[in-house]
KOLTINU-364445 format. One record per residue (C-alpha): x, y, z; residue in one letter. Coordinates in pm, whole numbers, plus 50000, padded with zeros to 5 digits. Example, Ala and Ser with C-alpha at 12.3 -4.5 7.8 and 13.67 -1.06 7.14 Angstrom:
2
512304955050780A
513674989450714S
***
This chain:
810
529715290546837X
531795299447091X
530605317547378X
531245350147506X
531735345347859X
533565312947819X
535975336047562X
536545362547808X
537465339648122X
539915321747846X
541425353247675X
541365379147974X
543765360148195X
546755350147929X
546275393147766X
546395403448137X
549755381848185X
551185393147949X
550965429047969X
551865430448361X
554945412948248X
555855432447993X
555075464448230X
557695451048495X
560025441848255X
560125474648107X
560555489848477X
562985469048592X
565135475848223X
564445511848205X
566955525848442X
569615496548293X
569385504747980X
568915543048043X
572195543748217X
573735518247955X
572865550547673X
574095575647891X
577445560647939X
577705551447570X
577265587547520X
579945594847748X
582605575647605X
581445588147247X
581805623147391X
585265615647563X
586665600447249X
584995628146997X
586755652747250X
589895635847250X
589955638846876X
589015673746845X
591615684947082X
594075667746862X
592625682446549X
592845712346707X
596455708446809X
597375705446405X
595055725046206X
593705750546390X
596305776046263X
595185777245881X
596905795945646X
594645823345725X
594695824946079X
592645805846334X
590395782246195X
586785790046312X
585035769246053X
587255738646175X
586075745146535X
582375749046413X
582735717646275X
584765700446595X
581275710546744X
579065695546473X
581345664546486X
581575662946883X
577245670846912X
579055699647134X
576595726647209X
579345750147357X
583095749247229X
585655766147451X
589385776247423X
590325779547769X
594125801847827X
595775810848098X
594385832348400X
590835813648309X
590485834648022X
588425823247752X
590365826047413X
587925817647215X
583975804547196X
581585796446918X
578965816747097X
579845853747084X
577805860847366X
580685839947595X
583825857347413X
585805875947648X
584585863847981X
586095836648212X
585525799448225X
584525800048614X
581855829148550X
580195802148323X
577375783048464X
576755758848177X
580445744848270X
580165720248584X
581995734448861X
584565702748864X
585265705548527X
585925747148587X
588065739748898X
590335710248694X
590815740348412X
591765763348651X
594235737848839X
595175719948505X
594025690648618X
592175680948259X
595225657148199X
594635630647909X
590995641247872X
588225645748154X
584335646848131X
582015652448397X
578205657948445X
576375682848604X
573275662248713X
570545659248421X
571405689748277X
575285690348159X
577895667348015X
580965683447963X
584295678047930X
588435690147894X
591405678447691X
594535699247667X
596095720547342X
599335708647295X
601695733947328X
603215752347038X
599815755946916X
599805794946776X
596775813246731X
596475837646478X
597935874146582X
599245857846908X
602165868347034X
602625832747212X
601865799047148X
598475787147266X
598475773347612X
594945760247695X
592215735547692X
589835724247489X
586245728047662X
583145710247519X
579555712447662X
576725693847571X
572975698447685X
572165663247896X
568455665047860X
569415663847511X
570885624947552X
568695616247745X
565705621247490X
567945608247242X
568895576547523X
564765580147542X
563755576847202X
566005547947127X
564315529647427X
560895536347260X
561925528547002X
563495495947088X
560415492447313X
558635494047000X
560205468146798X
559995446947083X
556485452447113X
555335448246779X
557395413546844X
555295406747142X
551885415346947X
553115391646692X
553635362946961X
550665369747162X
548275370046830X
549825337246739X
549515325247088X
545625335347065X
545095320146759X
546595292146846X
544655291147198X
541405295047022X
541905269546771X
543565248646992X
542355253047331X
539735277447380X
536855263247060X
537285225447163X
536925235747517X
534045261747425X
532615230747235X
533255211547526X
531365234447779X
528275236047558X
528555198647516X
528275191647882X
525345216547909X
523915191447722X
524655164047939X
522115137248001X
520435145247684X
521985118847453X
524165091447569X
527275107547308X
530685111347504X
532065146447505X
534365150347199X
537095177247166X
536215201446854X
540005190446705X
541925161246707X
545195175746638X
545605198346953X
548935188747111X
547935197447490X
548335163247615X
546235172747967X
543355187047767X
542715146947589X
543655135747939X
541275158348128X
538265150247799X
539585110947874X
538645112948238X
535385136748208X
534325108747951X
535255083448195X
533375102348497X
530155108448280X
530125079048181X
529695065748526X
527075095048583X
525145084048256X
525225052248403X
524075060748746X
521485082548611X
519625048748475X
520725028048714X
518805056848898X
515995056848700X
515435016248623X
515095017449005X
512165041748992X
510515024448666X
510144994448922X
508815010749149X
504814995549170X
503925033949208X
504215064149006X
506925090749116X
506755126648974X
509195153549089X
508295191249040X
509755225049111X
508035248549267X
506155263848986X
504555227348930X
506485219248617X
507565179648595X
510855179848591X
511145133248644X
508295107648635X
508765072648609X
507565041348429X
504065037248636X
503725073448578X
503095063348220X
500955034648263X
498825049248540X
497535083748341X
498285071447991X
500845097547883X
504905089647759X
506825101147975X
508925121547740X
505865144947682X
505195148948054X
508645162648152X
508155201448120X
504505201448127X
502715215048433X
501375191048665X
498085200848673X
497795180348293X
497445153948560X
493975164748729X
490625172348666X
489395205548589X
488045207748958X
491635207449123X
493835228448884X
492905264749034X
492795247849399X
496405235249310X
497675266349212X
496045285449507X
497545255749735X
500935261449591X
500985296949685X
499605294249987X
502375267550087X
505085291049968X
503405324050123X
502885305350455X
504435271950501X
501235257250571X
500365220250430X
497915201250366X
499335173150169X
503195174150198X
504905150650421X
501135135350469X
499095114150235X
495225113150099X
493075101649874X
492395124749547X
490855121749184X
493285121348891X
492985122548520X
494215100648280X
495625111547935X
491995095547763X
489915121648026X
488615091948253X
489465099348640X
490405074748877X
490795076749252X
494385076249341X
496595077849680X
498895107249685X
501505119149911X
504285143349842X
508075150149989X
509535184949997X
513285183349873X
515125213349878X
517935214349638X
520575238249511X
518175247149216X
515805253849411X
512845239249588X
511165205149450X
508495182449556X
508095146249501X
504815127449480X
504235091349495X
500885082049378X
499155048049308X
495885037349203X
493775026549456X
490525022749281X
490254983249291X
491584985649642X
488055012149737X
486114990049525X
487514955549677X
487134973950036X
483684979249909X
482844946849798X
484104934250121X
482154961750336X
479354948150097X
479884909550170X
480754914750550X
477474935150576X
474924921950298X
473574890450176X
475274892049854X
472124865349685X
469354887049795X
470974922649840X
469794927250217X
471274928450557X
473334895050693X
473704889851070X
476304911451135X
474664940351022X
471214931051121X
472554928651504X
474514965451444X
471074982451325X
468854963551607X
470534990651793X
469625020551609X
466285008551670X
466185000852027X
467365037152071X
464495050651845X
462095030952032X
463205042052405X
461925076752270X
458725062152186X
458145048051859X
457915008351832X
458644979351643X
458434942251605X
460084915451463X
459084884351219X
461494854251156X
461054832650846X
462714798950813X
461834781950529X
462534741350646X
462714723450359X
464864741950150X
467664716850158X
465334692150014X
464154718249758X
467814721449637X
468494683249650X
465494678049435X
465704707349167X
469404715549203X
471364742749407X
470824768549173X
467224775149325X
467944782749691X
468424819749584X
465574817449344X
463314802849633X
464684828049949X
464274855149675X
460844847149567X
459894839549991X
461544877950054X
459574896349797X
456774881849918X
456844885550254X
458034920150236X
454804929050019X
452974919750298X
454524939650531X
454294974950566X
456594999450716X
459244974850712X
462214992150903X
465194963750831X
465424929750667X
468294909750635X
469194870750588X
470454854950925X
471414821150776X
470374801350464X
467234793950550X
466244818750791X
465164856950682X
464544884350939X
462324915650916X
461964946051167X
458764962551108X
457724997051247X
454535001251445X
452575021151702X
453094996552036X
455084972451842X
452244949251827X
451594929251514X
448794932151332X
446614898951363X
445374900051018X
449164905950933X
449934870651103X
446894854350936X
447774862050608X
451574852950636X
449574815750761X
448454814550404X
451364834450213X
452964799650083X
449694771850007X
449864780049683X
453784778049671X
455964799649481X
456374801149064X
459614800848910X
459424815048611X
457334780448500X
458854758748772X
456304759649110X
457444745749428X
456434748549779X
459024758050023X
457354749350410X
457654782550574X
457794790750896X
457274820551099X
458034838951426X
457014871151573X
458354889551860X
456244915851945X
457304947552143X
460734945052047X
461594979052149X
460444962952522X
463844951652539X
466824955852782X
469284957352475X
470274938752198X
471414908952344X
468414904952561X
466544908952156X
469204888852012X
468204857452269X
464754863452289X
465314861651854X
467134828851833X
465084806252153X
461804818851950X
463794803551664X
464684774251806X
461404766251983X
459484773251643X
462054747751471X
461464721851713X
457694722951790X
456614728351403X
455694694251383X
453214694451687X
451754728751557X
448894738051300X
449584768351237X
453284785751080X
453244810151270X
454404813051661X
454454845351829X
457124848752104X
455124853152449X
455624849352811X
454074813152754X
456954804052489X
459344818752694X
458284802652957X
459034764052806X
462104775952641X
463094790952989X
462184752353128X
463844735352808X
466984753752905X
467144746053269X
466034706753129X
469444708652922X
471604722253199X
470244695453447X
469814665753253X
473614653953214X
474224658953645X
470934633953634X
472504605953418X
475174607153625X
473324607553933X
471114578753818X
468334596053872X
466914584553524X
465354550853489X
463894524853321X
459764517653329X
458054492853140X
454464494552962X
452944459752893X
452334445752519X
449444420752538X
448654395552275X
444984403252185X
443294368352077X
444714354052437X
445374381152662X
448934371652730X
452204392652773X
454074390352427X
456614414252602X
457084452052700X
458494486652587X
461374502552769X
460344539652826X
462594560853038X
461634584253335X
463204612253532X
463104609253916X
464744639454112X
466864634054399X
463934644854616X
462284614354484X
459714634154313X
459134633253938X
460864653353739X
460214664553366X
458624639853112X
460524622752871X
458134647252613X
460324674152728X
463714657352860X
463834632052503X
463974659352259X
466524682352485X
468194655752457X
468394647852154X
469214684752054X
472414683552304X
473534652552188X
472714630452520X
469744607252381X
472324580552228X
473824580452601X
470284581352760X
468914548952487X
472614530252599X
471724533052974X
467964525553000X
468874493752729X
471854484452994X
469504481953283X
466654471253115X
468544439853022X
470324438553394X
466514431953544X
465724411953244X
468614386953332X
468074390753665X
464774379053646X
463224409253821X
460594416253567X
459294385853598X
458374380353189X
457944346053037X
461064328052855X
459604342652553X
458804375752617X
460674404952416X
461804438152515X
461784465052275X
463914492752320X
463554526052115X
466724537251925X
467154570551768X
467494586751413X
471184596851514X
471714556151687X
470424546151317X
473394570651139X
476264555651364X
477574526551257X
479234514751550X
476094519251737X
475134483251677X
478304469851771X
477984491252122X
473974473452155X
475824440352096X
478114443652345X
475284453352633X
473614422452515X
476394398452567X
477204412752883X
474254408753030X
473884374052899X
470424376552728X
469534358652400X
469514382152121X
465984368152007X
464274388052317X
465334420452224X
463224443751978X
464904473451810X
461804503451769X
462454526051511X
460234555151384X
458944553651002X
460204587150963X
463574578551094X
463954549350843X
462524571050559X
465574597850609X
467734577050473X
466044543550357X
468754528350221X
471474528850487X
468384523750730X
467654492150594X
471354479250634X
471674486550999X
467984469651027X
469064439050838X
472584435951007X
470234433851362X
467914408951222X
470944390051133X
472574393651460X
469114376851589X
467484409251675X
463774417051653X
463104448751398X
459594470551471X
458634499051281X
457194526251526X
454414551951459X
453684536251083X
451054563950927X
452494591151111X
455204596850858X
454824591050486X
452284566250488X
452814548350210X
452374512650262X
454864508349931X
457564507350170X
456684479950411X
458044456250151X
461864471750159X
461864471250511X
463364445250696X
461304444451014X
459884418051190X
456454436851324X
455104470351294X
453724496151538X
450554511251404X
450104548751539X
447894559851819X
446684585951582X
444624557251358X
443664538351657X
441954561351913X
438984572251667X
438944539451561X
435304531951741X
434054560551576X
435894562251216X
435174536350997X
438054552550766X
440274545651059X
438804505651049X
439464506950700X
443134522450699X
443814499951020X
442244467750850X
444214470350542X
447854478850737X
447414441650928X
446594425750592X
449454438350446X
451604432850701X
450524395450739X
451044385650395X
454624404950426X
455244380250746X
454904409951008X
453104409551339X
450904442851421X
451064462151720X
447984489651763X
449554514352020X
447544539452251X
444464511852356X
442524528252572X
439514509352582X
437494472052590X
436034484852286X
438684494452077X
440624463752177X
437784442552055X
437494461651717X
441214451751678X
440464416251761X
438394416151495X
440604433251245X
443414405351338X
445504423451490X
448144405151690X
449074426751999X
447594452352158X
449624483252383X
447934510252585X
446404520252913X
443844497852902X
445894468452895X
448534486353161X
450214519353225X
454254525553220X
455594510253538X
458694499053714X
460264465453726X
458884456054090X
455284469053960X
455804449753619X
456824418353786X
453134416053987X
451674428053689X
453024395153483X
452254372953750X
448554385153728X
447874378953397X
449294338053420X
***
């Protein structure tokens, strides 16, 4: 259908032409052909003149007189209104309008004064006509003489006189015009009719069609067609040709355009201001569920919960009353609803764009729930122990400050460590799956036992941490008692019992502290000293005192002075004496090491120096130089042994695990030139039993490189004489432990007895360490055994000392 306004702005324009041109065609004619009429009419009235004056001249003297019918009929013939016979002297012979008989020509007003002065001068000649403005046309032609009226006495003289009303031609002159005019404009009607037909068939439906086609545009991908093929205005296919061509490109723009935004990672929804979607992309779709075709004209609030629509409407009007805003041009975090009713959380931030149409907004969203719930699992694993859902380090060192400030204002706390020290041999024996099983199980436990239990968290794998509220911040003793026997029993497994060797620490009057980092110290030395000194303790549990801070306090300044002293050579070799029992004889000695400060007066025991350094990593270095200048005297002859005498030199656990640490040992022998033979390797049973196997390698590799092998402190360890027979060892060391109650135990005679059987029929010598007395020395005599070590047979002493001590005993 065509529409109205388009029909007006096409017809209005081409009507309005043509009427102003027909208007100024018709004025600029009018007077043309007006006159053109007018002087038709003159020449009609000059010739109908001329022949009535001639007619006159013949047959105006009928056989009855003067003719008046003839004249009356001159007049019809001539349109004359006023016929005059004009004599002599001006005198009017004769008129068809009685009312002008008898009078003269110049008292007539109806006769233009020319034409009355050319009578009066007889001037008419062949014929004259004038006009008296608008109102008269008249005119004169002469009688020919001889003419006769009837009753005359003379021939007629005259002129013939017509007058004719002016007005009258010129409404005649008018009508034709209209009439004309008329014609012409029924013509024009015709044309202009035709031309609208043809302009609405032709030009004015396929261009209506046209217009409501591109009103439609971006709706289908269909070019715009013209309603008619056969319309012959070549610029209207041209034009249609090159709007095709330029929508075309816009079509193609528009999803270019819009493959860009279903790319985009995030959803983009533009909206006017009334909140209707007007665009949404691809991720719009996939993030709430809904086509996009069904969210174009739908409000945006389908997109939220229930909770945001009225604040979104009130937020819309508020924006638009006052410019204030919240979200636009700024971004936050808000709920939205998918098409299913679930929510999600989603990142939002909107664009004002102001547009011809009016005003639009643009939001970019995304969902950002796995991001909150990955920044949550990562909050959770940078802040809890993920295996036992408590506290980790980090967090347990934050919230020791929270506390700290709680107890400046009065209230107190303390703290208990737990390290449980053989779970790495738990998991080795039942699998790794148990170490959270086992810390669990340790946790629970503990924390039932605890009350008012402020914090706990997990520090490291084997070490849990609890804070625990109370008046003072003293533990309870019956608190520490009972965490001694929390773990005889062990720990059940659904089925599968174990027991994990737990050990404790508690730090009392924790809030006593400076800050955290003076707690945080004060935490890991009473964790340190517990893990170093739980061998030489009975009980599990330590508390953290002015005593224990005291050693750790000495430990610490042992470990900051103990590598100047190396280098000082301010640690040395001394010598304690190993007597052969059934003759009294030196077999050989054992290389201990001392500490001598530059003052020359002792320094720390090699108790307290040996296992600082073997925490710092010195001991290999300290075990290198007291074997280097143990051997130096030895070759030097300053100890004064026999040819056969040995000297046994301790090596360590970590020595044992290196395994160019024999090749190093080899070297100091060679350089100091002694036989191989003399020199005795001690190592601990519990050393070897770490790692039997590659223990036993190193041990056989020195007893093939001529080396002596003894096994130090055997019974201290693991006890089990089973292993003697996969050791490769030349003697073993029986320890002090079995041989100072040995007057008094006959358990100990027994254990003692059967060790130096054993070791005899495996080919060993037996040394019985820490001999303190005749008496015990004689019991050992008795027992067999081959060599005897302790005060009683001679005390630790330098080489000078050693040398006199030798010498005595030839």
């Amino acid at each position: 259908m065509i529409q109205p306004t388009l029909l007006r702005l096409m017809l209005f324009p081409p009507l309005l032409g043509v009427v102003m041109i027909g208007f100024a065609v018709w004025l600029l004619a009018y007077p043309a052909m007006i006159h053109d009429v007018v002087e038709r009419e003159w020449q009609a009235f000059a010739q109908a003149g001329a022949a009535a004056a001639s007619e006159m001249s013949h047959h105006i003297d009928g056989p009855d007189g003067f003719d008046v019918d003839a004249v009356d009929r001159i007049a019809l013939r001539t349109h004359a209104d006023h016929v005059f016979l004009a004599g002599r002297a001006d005198r009017l012979d004769f008129a068809n309008d009685i009312l002008f008989q008898g009078t003269t020509l110049s008292s007539l007003d109806i006769v233009p004064a020319p034409l009355r002065k050319a009578v009066a001068e007889r001037a008419c000649g062949r014929g004259l006509v004038v006009g008296d403005g608008e109102k008269w046309v008249a005119g004169c032609w002469p009688i020919t003489d001889g003419v006769r009226l009837s009753g005359a006495s003379s021939p007629l003289a005259g002129h013939l006189v017509l007058v004719r009303r002016i007005d009258w031609v010129m409404a005649q002159a008018r009508s034709d015009l209209l009439n004309q005019s008329m014609r012409l404009g029924g013509v024009l009607l015709v044309l202009v009719g035709l031309l609208l037909f043809l302009s609405v068939r032709l030009i004015i439906v396929p261009v209506a069609s046209m217009a409501t086609r591109l009103a439609r545009v971006g709706d289908e991908d269909e070019p715009v067609r013209l309603a008619t093929s056969r319309t012959g205005i070549r610029e209207l296919r041209d034009f249609t040709l090159v709007l095709n061509h330029a929508l075309s490109a816009l079509r193609r723009r528009e999803r270019e355009l819009q493959s860009i935004l279903d790319t985009a990672v995030d959803g983009i929804i533009t909206i006017d201001g009334s909140g209707t979607i007007l665009q949404a992309n691809r991720a719009v779709a996939q993030l709430f569920g809904h086509p996009v075709e069904t969210l174009v004209g739908r409000n945006i609030t389908v997109l939220m919960t229930d909770n945001d629509v009225d604040r979104h409407d009130n937020y819309i009007r508020s924006y638009m009353d006052t410019g204030h805003a919240r979200v636009i041009g700024k971004g936050r975090e808000v709920v939205a609803k998918r098409a299913d009713g679930s929510t999600f959380l989603a990142w939002l931030s909107v664009g004002r764009l102001e547009l011809a149409s009016g005003l639009h907004f643009t939001a970019v969203m995304r969902d950002v729930t796995a991001e909150r719930q990955a920044e949550i699992a990562m909050h959770r694993l940078a802040h809890r122990d993920l295996d036992l859902d408590i506290l980790n380090r980090r967090s347990w060192t934050n919230e020791l400050s929270g506390l700290l400030e709680q107890g400046a204002d009065g209230e107190g706390f303390w703290v208990l460590l737990a390290h449980v020290r053989n779970l790495d041999d738990l998991v080795v024996t039942f699998g790794p799956q148990v170490e959270t099983s086992v810390m669990g199980a340790i946790n629970r436990r503990i924390l039932e036992l605890l009350s008012h239990c402020e914090l706990s968290a997990r520090l490291t794998r084997t070490q849990l941490a609890y804070a625990v509220a109370a008046s003072g911040g003293e533990a309870d003793p019956y608190l520490t008692a009972a965490l001694s026997a929390a773990f005889r029993d062990g720990v059940d497994l659904g089925g599968l019992s174990m027991l994990p060797d737990v050990h404790f620490v508690v730090l009392p009057r924790a809030q006593a502290y400076e800050n955290r980092e003076a707690l945080l110290l004060a935490q890991d030395a009473g964790a340190s000293w517990a893990a170093q000194t739980a061998d030489q303790r009975a009980s599990p549990v330590v508390t953290y005192d002015d005593q224990v801070a005291g050693a750790i306090r000495e430990r610490t300044a042992v470990a900051a002075d103990l590598p100047a002293a190396m280098a000082a050579g301010l640690l040395y070799p001394v010598f304690q004496p190993q007597v052969r029992l059934r003759d009294g004889s030196v077999r050989g000695v054992e290389t201990l090491v001392r500490w001598r400060r530059a003052d020359g007066k002792p320094g720390p025991g090699p108790a307290l120096f040996i296992p600082v350094a073997e925490r710092i990593g010195l001991v290999g270095d300290i075990d290198r130089l007291v074997a280097k200048r143990t051997l130096e005297h030895l070759s030097s002859g300053r100890l004064g042994l026999p040819r056969d005498a040995v000297i046994s030199i301790n090596a360590s656990v970590k020595e044992l695990a290196d395994p160019i640490w024999l090749d190093g040992l080899m070297d100091i022998v060679h350089q100091a030139g002694v036989f191989p033979g003399r020199l005795e390797i001690e190592v601990t049973e519990t050393a070897v039993m770490e790692n039997l196997d590659r223990t036993a390698g190193v041990l056989a590799r020195l007893r093939a490189a001529g080396v002596k092998v003894a096994i130090d402190d055997f019974g201290a360890g693991y006890a089990s004489l089973s292993y003697l027979k996969h050791l490769p060892a030349d003697l073993i060391k029986i320890d002090q432990g079995f041989i100072r109650d040995l007057a008094d135990s006959r358990r100990s005679r027994h254990i003692v007895g059967s060790v130096i059987t054993l070791a005899h029929d495996l080919g060993m010598e037996v040394v019985a360490e820490g001999v303190e007395n005749a008496e015990t020395a004689a019991i050992l005599t008795e027992l067999g055994c081959d060599i005897g070590q302790g005060w009683h047979f001679g005390r630790p002493m330098e080489a000078e000392a050693l040398a006199g001590f030798v010498a005595g005993r030839v």
